[in-house]
N, C-alpha and C positions, 0 to 999 in steps of 0.2 A: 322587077315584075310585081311587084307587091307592095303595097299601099305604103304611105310614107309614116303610118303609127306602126308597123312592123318594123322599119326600118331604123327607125329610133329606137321602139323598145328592145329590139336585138344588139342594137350598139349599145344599151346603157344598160343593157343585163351584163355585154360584157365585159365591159370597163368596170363596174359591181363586183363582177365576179372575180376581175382580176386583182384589184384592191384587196380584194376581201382575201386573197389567198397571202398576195402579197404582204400584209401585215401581219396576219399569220405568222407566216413563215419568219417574219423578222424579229417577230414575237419570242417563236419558239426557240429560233438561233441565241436569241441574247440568254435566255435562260440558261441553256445549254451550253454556254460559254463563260456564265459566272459559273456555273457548277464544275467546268475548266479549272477555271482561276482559286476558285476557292478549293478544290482539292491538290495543285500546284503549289499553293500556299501554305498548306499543312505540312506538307513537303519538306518544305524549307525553312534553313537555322530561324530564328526570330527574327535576326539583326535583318534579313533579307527578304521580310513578309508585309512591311507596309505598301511596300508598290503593288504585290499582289492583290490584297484586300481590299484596299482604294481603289482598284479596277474591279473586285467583285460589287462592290456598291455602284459602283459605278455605270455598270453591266445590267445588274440588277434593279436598277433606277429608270433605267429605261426600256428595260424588259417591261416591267409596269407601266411606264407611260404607254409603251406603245399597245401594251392590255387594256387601257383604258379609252386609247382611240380607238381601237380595234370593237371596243365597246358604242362608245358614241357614235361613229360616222355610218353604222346600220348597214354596212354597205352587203351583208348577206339579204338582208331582207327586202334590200331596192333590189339585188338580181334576183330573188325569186319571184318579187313581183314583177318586174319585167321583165321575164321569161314565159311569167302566165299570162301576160297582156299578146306577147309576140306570138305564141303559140293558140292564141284563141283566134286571133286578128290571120293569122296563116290557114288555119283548119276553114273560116267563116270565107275566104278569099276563092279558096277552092270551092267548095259553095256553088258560088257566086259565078266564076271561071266553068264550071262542069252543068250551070242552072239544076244544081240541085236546092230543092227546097229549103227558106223559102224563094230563094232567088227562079223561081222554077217560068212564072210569066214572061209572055212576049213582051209586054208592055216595057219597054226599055226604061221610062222615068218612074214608073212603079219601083220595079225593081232597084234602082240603081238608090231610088230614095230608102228602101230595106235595107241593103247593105251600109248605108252611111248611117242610119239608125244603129244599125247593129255594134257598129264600129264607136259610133256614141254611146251607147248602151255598157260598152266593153271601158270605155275611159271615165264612166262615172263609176266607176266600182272602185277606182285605184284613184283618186284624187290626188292625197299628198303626196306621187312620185309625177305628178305634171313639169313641178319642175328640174327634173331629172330628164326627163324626155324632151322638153326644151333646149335643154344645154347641151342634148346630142343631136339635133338639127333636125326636128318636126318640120319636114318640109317635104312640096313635092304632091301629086295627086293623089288621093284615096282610094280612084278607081284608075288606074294607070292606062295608056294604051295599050299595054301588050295584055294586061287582063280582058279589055274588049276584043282584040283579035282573036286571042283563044275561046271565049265565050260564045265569038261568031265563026266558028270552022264546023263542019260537020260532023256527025255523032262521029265516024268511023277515026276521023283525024283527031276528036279532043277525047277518043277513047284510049287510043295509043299512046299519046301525051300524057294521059294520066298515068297509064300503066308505068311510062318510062319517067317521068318527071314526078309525079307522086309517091305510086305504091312502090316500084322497084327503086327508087331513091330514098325513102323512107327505110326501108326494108333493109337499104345497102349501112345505112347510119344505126341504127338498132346491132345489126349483127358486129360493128367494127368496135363498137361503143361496149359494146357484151363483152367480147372479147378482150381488147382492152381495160375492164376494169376487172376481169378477169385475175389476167396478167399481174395488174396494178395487185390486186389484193392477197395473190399469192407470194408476189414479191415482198411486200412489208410484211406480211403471215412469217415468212421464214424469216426474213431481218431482224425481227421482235424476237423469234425463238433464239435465233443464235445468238444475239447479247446475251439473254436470257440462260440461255445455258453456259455465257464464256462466263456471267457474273455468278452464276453456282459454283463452274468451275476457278475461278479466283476465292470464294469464297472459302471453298472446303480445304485449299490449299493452306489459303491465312491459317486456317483451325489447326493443320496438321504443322504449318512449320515456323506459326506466329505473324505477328498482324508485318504487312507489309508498307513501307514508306509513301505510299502513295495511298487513297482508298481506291482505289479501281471498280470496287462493285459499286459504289455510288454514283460513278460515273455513266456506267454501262446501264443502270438503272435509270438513271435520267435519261439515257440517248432512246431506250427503250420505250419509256414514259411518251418521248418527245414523238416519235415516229407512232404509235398508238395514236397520240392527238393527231398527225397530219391527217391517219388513213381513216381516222374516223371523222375529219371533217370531209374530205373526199366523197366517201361513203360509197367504196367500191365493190364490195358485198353485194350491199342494199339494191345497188343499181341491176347487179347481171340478170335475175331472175326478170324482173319488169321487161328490161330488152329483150331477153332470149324469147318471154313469151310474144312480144309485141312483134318480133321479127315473124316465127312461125306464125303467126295469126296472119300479116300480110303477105304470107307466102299462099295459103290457101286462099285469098283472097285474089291475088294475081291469078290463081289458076280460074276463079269462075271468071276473073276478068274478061278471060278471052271467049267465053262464050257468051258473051251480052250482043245483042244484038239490036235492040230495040229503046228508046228515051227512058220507056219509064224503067226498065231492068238497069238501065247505065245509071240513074238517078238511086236507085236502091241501091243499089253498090255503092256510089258513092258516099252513101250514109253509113251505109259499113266501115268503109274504108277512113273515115274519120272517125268515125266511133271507138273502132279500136285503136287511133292514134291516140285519142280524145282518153279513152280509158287512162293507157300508159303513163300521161299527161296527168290526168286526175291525180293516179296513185303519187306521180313526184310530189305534186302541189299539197297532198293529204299528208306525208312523212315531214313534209317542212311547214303546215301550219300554215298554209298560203290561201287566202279566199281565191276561189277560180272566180278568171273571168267571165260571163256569159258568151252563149256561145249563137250563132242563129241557130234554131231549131226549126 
């Protein structure tokens, strides 16, 4: 249903995004696995520690590497840029689909030339991630058919629509997404504590009954260390409040919904109703340092 620069830029935010986690994660595993090796190593008589040690280098060697492509390949900052390109090109499409401002004229090539403006407007901003959006298949209309049949149905039929395809789908995504990072930030919040307190408790032990053959708090400090990075790239906290408000916001919004009855009230709503998506959006784009795309106004 939505133009073919959405469709790219949502596929290559999330292949971006998946990379980026991906490396991550293989990032933080290696670390956490010479700090394995090397405390298994101290372990053990001398005679039986150079296989250990050569695997902590080893481990360790590429924990770095993969830190440093995890560096180079940017790949957080192509998905926050094309997350703000998909998200502007979606809110401006709506628009467009609802003939809200400035999409608002009869004149079909008026209009349809504003929206490809706009959509141009939104791809000069992000230049060097064109060819990222390239290699996820920039193809396909700008103005699609099914956007013109909803643009041409009656206020009563593309009011309903919106309500159920817009606001209450938007609405349904905000609250699952709260929730879930909810969840997410509770769960690593206690998993951090409890290392945390198994590595006190090993610690106070060693004091009372002398140091133990293994280090064990070192370990548990590192797995702790480790899981603190995930949840803070995550950024599961950060997120709930943004959703829980952005949800309520289009909860009240669906209720004037139903009393619209007339073009220009459904057009003001509509500006609402992207507004405070558009807000939401801001706020992520502002915590990650992301230029927003422009939007139609």
């Amino acid at each position: 249903m939505y133009p073919a620069l959405y469709q790219a830029s949502d596929r290559a935010s999330l292949t971006a995004q998946r990379r980026h986690f991906l490396l991550l994660g293989i990032q933080l595993t290696l670390f956490v696995a010479a700090a394995i090796f090397a405390g298994g190593a101290a372990a053990l008589p001398q005679t039986c520690r150079p296989p250990f040690t050569v695997t902590t280098a080893i481990t360790l060697g590429l924990g770095l590497l993969f830190l440093l492509l995890f560096r180079l390949r940017r790949d957080e900052r192509f998905w926050f840029q094309c997350r703000a390109i998909a998200e502007s090109v979606k809110t401006t499409g709506w628009r467009y689909m609802m003939k809200a401002p400035p999409f608002d004229l009869d004149d079909r090539a008026i209009t349809d030339r504003r929206f490809v403006d706009a959509l141009n407007e939104i791809r000069r901003t992000m230049v060097d991630i064109h060819p990222l959006l390239t290699t996820t298949g920039l193809a396909g209309p700008e103005i699609t058919p099914r956007m013109r049949e909803i643009r041409a149905l009656l206020l009563a039929e593309r009011k309903l629509l919106y309500i159920d395809d817009r606001i209450s789908d938007q609405r349904r995504w905000y609250q699952a997404k709260c929730a879930f990072n909810q969840r997410r930030a509770s769960l690593w919040f206690w998993t951090v504590f409890g290392l945390q307190c198994a590595a006190l408790t090993i610690a106070v032990i060693q004091v009372a009954t002398g140091s133990l053959p293994v280090n064990i708090v070192a370990l548990l400090m590192t797995l702790a260390a480790t899981f603190v990075a995930w949840s803070q790239a995550k950024r599961h906290d950060d997120l709930v409040q943004p959703y829980a408000l952005a949800a309520q916001e289009l909860i009240s919004l669906q209720a004037l919904a139903q009393q619209v009855n007339d073009e220009a009230n459904f057009r003001e709503l509509v500006i609402q109703v992207e507004e405070a998506i558009s807000r939401e959006h801001t706020m992520w784009c502002a915590k990650r340092n992301v230029s927003l795309a422009p939007r139609a106004v």
